[in-house]
C-alpha positions in Angstrom: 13.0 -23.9 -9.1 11.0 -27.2 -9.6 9.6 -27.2 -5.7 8.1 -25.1 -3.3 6.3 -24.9 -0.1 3.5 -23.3 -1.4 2.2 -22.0 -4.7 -0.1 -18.5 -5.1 -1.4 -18.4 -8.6 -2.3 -14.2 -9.1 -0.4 -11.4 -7.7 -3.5 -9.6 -7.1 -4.5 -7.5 -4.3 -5.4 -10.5 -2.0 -2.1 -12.6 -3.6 0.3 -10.0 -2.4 -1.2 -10.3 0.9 -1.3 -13.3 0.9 2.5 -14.4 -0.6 3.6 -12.1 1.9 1.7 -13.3 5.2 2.6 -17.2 4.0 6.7 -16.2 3.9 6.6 -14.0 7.0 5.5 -17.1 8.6 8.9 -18.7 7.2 7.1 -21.0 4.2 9.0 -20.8 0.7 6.4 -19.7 -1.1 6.5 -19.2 -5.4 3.9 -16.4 -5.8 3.1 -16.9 -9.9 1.6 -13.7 -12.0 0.5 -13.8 -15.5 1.4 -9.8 -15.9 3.9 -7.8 -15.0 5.6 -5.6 -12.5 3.9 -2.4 -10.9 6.9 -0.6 -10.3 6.6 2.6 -13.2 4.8 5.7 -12.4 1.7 5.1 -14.2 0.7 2.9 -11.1 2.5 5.0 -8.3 1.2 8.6 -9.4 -2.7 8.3 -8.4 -4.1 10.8 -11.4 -2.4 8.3 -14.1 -4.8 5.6 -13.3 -6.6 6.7 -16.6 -3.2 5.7 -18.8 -3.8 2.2 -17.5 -7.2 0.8 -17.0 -8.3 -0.3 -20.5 -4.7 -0.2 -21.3 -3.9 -4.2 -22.1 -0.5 -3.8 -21.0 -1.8 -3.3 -17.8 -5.2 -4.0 -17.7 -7.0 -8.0 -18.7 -9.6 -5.4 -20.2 -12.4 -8.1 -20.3 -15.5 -8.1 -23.0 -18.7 -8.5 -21.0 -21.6 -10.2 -23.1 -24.2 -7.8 -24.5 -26.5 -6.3 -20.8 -30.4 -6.6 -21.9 -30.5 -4.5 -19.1 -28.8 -2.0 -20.1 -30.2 -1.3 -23.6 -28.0 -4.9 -24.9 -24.9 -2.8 -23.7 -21.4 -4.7 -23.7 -19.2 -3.0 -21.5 -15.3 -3.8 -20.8 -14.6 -4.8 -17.3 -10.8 -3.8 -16.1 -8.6 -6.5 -14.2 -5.3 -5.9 -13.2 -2.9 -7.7 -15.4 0.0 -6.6 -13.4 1.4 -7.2 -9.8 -0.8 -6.0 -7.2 -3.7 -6.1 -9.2 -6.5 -4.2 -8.6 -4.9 -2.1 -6.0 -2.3 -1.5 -8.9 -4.8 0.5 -11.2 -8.2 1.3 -8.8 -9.3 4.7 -8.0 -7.9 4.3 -4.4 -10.8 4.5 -2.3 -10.3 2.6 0.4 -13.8 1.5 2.6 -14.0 -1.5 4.3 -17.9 -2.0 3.9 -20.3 -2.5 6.9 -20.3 -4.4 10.1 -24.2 -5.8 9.0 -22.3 -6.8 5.2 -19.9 -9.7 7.3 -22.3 -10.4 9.9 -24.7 -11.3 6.6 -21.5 -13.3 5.8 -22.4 -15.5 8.8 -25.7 -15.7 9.0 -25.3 -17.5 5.8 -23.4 -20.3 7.7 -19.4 -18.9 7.3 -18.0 -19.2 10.6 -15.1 -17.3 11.1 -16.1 -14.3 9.2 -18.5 -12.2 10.9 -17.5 -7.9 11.5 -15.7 -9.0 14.7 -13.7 -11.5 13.4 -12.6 -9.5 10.6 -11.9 -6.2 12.4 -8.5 -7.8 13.6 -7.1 -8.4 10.1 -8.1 -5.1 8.8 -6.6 -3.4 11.6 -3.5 -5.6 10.9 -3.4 -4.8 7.2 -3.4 -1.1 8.1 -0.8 1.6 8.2 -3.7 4.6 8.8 -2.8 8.3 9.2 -5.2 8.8 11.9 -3.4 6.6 14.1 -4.7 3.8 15.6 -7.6 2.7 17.4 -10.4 0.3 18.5 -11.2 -0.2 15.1 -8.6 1.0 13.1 -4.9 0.0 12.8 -1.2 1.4 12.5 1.9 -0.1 11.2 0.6 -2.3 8.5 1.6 -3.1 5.0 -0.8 -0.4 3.0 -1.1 3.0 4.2 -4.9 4.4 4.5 -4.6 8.1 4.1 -6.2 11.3 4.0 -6.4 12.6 0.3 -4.2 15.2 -1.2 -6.0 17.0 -3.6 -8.3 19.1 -1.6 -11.1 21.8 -2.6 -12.8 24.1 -0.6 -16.1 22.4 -2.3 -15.6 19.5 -1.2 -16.3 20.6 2.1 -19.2 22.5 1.0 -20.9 19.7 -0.4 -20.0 17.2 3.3 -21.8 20.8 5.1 -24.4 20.4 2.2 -25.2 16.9 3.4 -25.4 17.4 7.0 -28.1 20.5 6.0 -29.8 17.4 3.8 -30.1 15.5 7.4 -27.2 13.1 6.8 -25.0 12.2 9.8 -21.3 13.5 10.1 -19.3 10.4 10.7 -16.3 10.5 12.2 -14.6 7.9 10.3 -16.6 5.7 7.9 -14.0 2.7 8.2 -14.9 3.0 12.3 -17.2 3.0 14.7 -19.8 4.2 12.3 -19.9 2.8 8.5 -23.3 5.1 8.2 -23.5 8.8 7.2 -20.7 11.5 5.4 -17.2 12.1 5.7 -14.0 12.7 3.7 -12.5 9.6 1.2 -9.7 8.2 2.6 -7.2 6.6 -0.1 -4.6 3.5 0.2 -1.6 6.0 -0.8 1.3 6.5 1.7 3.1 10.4 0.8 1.0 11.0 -1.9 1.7 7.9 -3.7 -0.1 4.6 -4.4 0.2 2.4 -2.0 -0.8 -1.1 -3.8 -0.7 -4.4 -1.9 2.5 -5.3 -4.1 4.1 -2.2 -2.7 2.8 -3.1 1.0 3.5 -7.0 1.2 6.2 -7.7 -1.0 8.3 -4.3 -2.1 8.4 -2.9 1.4 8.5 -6.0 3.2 9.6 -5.8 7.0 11.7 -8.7 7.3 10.8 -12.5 6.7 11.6 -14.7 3.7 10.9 -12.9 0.3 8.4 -15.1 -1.7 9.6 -15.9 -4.9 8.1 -13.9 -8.0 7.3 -15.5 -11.1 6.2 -12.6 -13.7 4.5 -13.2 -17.1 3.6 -16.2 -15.7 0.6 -17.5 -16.8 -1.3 -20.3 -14.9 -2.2 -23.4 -17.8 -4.1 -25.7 -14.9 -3.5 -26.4 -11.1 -2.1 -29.8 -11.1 -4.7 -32.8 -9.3 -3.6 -36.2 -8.0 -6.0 -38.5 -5.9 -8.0 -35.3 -5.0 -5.1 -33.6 -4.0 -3.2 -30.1 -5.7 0.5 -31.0 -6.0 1.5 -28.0 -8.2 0.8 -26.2 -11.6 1.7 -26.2 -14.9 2.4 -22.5 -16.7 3.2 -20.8 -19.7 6.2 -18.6 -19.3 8.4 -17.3 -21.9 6.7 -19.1 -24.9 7.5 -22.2 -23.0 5.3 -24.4 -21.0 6.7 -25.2 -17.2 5.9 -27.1 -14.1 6.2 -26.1 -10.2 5.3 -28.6 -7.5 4.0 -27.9 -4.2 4.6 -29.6 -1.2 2.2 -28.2 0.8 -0.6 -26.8 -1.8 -1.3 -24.0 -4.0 -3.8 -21.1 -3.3 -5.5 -19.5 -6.1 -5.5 -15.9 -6.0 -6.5 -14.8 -9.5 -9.3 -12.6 -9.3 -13.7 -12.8 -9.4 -13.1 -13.4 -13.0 -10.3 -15.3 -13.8 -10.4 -17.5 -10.8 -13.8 -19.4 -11.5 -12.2 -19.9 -15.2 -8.8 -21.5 -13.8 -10.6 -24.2 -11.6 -12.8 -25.3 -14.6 -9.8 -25.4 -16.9 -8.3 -27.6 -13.7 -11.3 -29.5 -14.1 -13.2 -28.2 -11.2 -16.9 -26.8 -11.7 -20.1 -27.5 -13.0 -19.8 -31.3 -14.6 -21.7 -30.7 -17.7 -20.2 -27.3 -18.5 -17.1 -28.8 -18.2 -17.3 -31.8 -20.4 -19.2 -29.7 -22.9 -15.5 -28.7 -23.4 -14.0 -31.8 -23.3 -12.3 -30.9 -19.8 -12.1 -34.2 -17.6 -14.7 -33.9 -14.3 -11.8 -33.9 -11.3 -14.7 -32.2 -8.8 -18.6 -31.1 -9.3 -18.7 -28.1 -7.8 -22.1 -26.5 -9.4 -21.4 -23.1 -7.8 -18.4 -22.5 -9.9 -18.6 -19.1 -11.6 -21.8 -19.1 -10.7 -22.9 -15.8 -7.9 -21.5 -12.8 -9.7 -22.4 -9.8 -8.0 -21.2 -6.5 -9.1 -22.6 -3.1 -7.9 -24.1 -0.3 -10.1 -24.6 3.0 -10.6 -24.9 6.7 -12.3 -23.8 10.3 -11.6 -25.3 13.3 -11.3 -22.8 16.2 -12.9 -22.8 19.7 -12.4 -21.0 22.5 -13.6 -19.5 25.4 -11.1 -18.7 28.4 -10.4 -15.3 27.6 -8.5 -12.4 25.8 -8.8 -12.4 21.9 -9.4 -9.6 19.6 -10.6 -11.0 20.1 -14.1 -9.9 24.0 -13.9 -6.3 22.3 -12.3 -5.8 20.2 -15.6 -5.4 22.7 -17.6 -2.7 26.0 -19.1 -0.3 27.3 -16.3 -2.6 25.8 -13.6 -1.8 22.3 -14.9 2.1 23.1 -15.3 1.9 24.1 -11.4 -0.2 20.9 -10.3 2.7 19.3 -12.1 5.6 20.9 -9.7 3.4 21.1 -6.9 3.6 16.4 -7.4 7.0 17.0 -8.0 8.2 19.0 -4.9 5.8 18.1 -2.3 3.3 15.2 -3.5 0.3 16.8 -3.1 -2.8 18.6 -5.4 -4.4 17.0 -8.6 -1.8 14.1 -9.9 -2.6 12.9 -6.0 -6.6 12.6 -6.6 -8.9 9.1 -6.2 -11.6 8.9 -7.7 -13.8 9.5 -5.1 -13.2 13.0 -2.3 -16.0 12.6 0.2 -18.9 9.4 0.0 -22.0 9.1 2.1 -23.5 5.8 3.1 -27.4 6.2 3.6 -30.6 4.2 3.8 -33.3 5.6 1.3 -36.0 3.5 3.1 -36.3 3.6 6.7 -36.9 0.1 7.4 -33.5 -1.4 5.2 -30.8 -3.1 7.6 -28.0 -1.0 6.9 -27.1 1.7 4.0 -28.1 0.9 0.1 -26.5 3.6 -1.5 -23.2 5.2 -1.3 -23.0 9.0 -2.1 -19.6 9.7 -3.7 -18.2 13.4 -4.5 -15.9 14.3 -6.7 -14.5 17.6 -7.3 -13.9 16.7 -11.2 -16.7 15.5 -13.7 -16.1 13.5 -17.0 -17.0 13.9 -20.7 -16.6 11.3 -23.6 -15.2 12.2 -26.2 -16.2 11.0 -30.2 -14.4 7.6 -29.5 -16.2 6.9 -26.1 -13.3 7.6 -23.8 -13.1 9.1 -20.9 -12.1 12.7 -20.7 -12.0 15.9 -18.2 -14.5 18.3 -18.9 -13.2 21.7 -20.0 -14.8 23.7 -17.2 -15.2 23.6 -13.4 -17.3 20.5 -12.7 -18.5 18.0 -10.3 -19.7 14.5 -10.3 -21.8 12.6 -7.5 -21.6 9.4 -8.3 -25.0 7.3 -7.1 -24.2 3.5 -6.5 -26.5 0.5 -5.6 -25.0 -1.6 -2.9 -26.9 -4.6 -2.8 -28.2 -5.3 -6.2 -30.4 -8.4 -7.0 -29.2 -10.1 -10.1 -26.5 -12.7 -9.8 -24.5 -13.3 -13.3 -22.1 -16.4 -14.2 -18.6 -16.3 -15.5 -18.1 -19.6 -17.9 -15.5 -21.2 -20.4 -15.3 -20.1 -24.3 -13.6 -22.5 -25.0 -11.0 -25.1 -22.8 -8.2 -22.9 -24.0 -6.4 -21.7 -21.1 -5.4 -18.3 -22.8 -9.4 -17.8 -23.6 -11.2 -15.3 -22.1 -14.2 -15.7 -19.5 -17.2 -15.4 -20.8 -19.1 -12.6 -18.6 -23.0 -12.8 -18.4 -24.8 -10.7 -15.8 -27.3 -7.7 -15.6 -26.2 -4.9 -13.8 -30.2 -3.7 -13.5 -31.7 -7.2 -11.7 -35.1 -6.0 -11.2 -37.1 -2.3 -11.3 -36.6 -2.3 -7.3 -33.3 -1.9 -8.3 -33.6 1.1 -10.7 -36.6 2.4 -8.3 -33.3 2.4 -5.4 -31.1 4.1 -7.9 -34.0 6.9 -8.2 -34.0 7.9 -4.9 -30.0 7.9 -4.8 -30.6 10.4 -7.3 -33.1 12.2 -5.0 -30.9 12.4 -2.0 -27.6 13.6 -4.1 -30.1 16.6 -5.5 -31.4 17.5 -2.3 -28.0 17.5 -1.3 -26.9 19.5 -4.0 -29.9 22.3 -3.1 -28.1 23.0 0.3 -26.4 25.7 1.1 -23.4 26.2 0.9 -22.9 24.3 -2.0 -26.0 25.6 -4.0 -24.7 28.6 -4.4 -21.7 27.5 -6.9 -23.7 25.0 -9.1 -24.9 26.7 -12.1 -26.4 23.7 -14.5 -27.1 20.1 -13.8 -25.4 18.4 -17.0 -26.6 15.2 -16.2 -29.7 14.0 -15.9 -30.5 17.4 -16.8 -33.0 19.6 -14.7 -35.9 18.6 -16.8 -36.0 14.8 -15.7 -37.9 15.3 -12.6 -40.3 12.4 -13.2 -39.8 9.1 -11.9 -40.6 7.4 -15.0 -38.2 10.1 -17.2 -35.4 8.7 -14.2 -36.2 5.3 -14.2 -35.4 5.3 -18.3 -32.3 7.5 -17.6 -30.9 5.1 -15.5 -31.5 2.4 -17.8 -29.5 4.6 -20.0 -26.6 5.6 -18.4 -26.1 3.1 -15.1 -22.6 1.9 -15.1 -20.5 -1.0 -13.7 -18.4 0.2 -10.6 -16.0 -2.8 -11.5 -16.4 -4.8 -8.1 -17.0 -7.9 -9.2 -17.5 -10.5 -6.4 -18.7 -14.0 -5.2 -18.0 -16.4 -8.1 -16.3 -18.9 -5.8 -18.2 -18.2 -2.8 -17.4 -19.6 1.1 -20.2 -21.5 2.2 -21.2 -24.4 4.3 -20.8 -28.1 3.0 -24.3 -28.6 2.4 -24.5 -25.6 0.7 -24.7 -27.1 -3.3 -23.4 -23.7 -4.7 -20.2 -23.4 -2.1 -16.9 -23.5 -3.5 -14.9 -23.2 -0.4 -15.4 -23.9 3.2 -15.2 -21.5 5.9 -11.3 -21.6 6.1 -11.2 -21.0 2.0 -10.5 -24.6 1.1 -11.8 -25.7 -2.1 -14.6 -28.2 -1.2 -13.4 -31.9 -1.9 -9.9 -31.2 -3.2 -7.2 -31.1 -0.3 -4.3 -28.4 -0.6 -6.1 -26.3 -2.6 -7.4 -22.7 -1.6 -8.9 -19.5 -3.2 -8.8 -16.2 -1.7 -9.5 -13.2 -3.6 -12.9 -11.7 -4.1 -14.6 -14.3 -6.0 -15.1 -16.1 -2.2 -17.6 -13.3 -1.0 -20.6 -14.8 -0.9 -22.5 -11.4 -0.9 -20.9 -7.6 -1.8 -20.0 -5.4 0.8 -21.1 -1.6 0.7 -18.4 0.3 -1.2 -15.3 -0.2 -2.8 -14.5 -3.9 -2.4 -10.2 -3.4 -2.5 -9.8 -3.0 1.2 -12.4 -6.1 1.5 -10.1 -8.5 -1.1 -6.9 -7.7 0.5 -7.9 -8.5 4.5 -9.4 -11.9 2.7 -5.5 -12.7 1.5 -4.5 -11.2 4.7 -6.3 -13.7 6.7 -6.7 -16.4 4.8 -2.8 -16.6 5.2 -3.9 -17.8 9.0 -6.2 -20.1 7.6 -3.7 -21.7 5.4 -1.1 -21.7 8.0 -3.8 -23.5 11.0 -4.4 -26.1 7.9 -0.8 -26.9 8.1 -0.6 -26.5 11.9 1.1 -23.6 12.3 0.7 -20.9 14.6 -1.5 -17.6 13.5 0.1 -14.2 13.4 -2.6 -12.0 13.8 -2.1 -9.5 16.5 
């Protein structure tokens, strides 16, 4: 193949859906990933998610730079480096965010992307087991369902919050994004249900795009302003792949920023520090990262958890219970039932999001990850708007170089202060009955950190990355001098060339940001298409 109609460089969460809009609409489109397929049970059995983040087979595994914020701290930061991305190794929890989160989207000047104008396209994108509604959708590529791997305490704790004074949503992803309910998880029969497996394996019809694995993008391909194709790196030979149309970048808040600069589009001065010729000053180039942040509060219990299910003959039957009937612990997100709450009373929409688990984590002498021996839970307190804003920049101009990652996940001590009352409202919820009555210990903090100062140090301790890293190429107006796109995701100055992945948020939405990437691949298909006058299909 030396031609196409299209190019998508990243077979990511928002690349899936957007290869398989662009064909369905009857373009020939290449769809180009550095990684390789999803299609082996560590990605389609939801407990295995732990064999493959920080696994580099599967997983870009990125070294962030040394966090002042968090004690000089240099965390890894997981990408997918396999098709479908993100949605190929996540926890599953699938939230769309707020309706105030995309209105804030256009009272920062993005036309086009306010709640109601996204609601379509995540209705479109849906397959939900709740059937569909005014909000929610049926019959779409990924399937949004109710979680498998249920325990009687996770409904204590949802009863425990509504004791606290939290609101009983019916449906966090509905009507109302405020208040408690159940997770629900992008897996169709107890299996992941990735945006590879939605868009492209389980197609409904249309022209297939073309999949280019272990394909690794070199730099997008410029004449007179204009992207005509790429050059790659494919088996240890260096190709090229012409566009007649224009190529769409769909590589990720990390490696996206780091692709235009190597295509010589970013900050001038960065860029010839590296001796990459200036094809487009865009200043705002890796510049906006935005991650959200946060710690957990563990407890051990008294009854049953998926740490007891791991474990002798009750692991052996979780094992045959998958097998026969997809359901129990080998089914579990990371997440079972998540509150979104205001801790101050005059705050636009929610800050925090509350998330239960019915399992809690150790580390073990190597610093990995590891179930806890006995009956535990986690509540996991996260920061949805945080201050800082980091950068991703060039190493080096060598295209197989990582990013170099700078940001504080801690911005400012109104961020740990919001943290501090997270932890407030997951203890108070934890003090209601029915729940109280199973915890016996508070692991961590500890019951003896009760003062704000003794928190405010713990959670420079022991806040973590959530790994939803946004905003690096964000959608803006043309005046705007750190926009990377316009409103319809086309990269500012350069014709037939588009990004749509999460790097174009120009602030984080509450929650997990995977439902949020793929409705931007989703529609930024119809953006592409009414660029090249062709008719939408949203419904």
């Amino acid at each position: 193949m030396e031609e196409t109609d299209l190019i998508v460089v990243g077979g990511g969460s928002a690349g899936c859906a957007m290869a398989g809009r662009l064909a369905e609409a009857g373009l020939a489109v290449a769809l180009i990933e550095a990684g390789g397929t999803d299609r082996h049970m560590r990605s389609r059995i939801p407990a295995l998610t732990s064999a493959i983040v920080q696994n580099p087979a599967y997983d870009w595994c990125y070294q962030v730079e040394p966090d002042p914020s968090l004690g000089g701290r240099a965390d890894i930061w997981p990408a997918g480096r396999m098709l479908g991305g993100g949605s190929a190794l996540n926890g599953m929890m699938f939230i769309r965010g707020h309706r105030w989160d995309y209105d804030e989207w256009a009272r920062q000047g993005v036309a086009g992307w306010d709640y109601e104008a996204v609601l379509p396209y995540f209705r479109r994108l849906e397959d939900n087991e709740r059937g569909a509604d005014t909000w929610r959708g049926a019959g779409g590529p990924i399937a949004v369902s109710e979680g498998r791997a249920r325990y009687p305490i996770t409904d204590q704790w949802i009863a425990a919050a509504q004791a606290a004074g939290i609101a009983r949503s019916p449906d966090l992803n509905g009507e109302s994004a405020e208040g408690v309910d159940y997770v629900q998880v992008s897996q169709r029969g107890g299996e992941r249900c990735s945006a590879a497996r939605g868009y492209l394996h389980e197609r409904r019809g249309g022209k297939a795009p073309a999949i280019l694995l272990g394909a690794q993008l070199l730099r997008i391909l410029i004449d007179n302003n204009r992207a005509i194709g790429i050059v790659y790196w494919q088996d240890g030979v260096e190709k090229m792949l012409r566009a007649r149309h224009g190529v769409v970048l769909s590589a990720g808040a990390m490696n996206t920023p780091r692709l235009l600069m190597l295509s010589g589009i970013g900050p001038a001065d960065h860029l010839r520090a590296h001796g990459i010729d200036v094809v487009r000053d865009l200043p705002g180039v890796g510049g906006n990262l935005q991650d959200h942040v946060g710690t957990h509060v563990v407890n051990e219990v008294d009854v049953r958890t998926l740490n007891s299910d791991a474990q002798g003959l009750r692991g052996a039957w979780q094992l045959l219970r998958y097998a026969l009937a997809r359901r129990g612990a080998l089914t579990t997100a990371i997440g079972h039932a998540q509150a979104f709450v205001k801790s101050r009373s005059d705050l636009p929409a929610p800050n925090l999001q509350i998330s239960f688990a019915a399992f809690a984590f150790d580390f073990d002498a190597r610093g990995r990850l590891m179930l806890r021996k006995t009956p535990s839970v986690s509540t996991l307190v996260g920061l949805m708007r945080p201050s800082h804003r980091g950068r991703i920049s060039l190493r080096s101009a060598d295209a197989f170089a990582p990013p170099k990652i700078a940001h504080r996940q801690l911005g400012s001590d109104d961020d740990i202060d919001q943290i501090v009352e997270g932890i407030g409202i997951a203890r108070s919820i934890l003090r209601e009955t029915p729940i109280a009555t199973h915890i016996i210990d508070e692991l961590r903090p500890g019951p003896d950190l009760t003062d704000p100062q003794q928190l405010r140090a713990y959670v420079k301790m022991a806040s973590i990355p959530l790994y939803h890293p946004v905003g690096t190429a964000k959608m803006g107006r043309a005046d705007d001098p750190q926009a990377v796109v316009d409103a319809d995701l086309a990269v500012i100055g350069i014709d037939g060339l588009w990004v749509a992945d999460a790097s174009v948020m120009p602030t984080l939405p509450a929650g997990n940001t995977n439902a949020t990437a793929i409705m931007i691949g989703d529609k930024g298909a119809d953006h592409v298409l009414k660029r090249l006058d062709r008719p939408s299909q949203v419904r």
